[in-house]
C-alpha positions in Angstrom: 9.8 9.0 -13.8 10.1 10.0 -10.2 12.7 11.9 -9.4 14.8 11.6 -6.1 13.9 12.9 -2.8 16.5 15.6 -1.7 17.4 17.2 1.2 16.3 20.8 2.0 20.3 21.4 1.7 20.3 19.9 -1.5 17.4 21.3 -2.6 18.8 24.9 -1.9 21.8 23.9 -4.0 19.3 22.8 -6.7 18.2 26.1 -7.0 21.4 28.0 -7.0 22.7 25.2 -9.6 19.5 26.5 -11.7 19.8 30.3 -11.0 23.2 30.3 -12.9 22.9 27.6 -15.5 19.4 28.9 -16.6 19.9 32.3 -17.9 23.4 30.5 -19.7 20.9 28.2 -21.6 22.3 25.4 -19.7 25.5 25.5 -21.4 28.0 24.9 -18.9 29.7 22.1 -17.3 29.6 21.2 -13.7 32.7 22.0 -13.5 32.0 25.2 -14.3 29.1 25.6 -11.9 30.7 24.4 -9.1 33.8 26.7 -9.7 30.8 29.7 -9.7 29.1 28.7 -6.6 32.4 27.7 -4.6 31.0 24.0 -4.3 32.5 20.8 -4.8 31.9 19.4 -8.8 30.8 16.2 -7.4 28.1 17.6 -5.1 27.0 19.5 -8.3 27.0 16.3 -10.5 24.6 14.2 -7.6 22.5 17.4 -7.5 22.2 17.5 -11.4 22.0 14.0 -11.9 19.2 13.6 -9.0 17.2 16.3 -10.5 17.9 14.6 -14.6 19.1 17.5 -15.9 22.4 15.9 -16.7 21.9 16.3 -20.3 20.7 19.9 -20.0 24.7 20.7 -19.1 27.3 21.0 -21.9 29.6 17.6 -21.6 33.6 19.4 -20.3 36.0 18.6 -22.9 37.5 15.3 -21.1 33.9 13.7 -21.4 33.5 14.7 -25.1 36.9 13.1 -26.3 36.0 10.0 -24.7 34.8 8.5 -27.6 38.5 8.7 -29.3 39.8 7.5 -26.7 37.6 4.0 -26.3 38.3 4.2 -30.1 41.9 4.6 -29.8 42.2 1.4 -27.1 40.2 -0.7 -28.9 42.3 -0.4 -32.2 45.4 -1.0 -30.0 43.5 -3.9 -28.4 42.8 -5.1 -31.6 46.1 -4.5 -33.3 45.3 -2.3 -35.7 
């Protein structure tokens, strides 16, 4: 898998992205990591998800109870 070809400003918030979340084991959000290096969350989630290590990142808590939700609408949907 190739991965995408960033530019050098992207690059050096690739490596600040990796200096925090590595020695935390990668388990963060992006939210989280863009609240610690002062940086937009979506610039953070490009960055990650240019690089693949989105599933390296802990999911924020909106993301996780997404699956209730779509649970939730499709039993309404359904009437049950």
């Amino acid at each position: 898998m190739s991965r995408a070809v960033l530019s050098v400003r992207a690059q050096a918030l690739a490596y600040r992205i990796w200096g925090y979340a590595s020695p935390l084991g990668w388990d963060v959000t992006a939210g989280q990591i863009a609240g610690a290096l002062g940086v937009d969350p979506r610039r953070v989630g490009r960055i990650v998800a240019a690089r693949g290590w989105g599933t390296r990142l802990r999911a924020s808590a909106s993301v996780r109870g997404s699956e209730a939700m779509v649970s939730y609408v499709d039993d309404f949907l359904e009437g049950a």
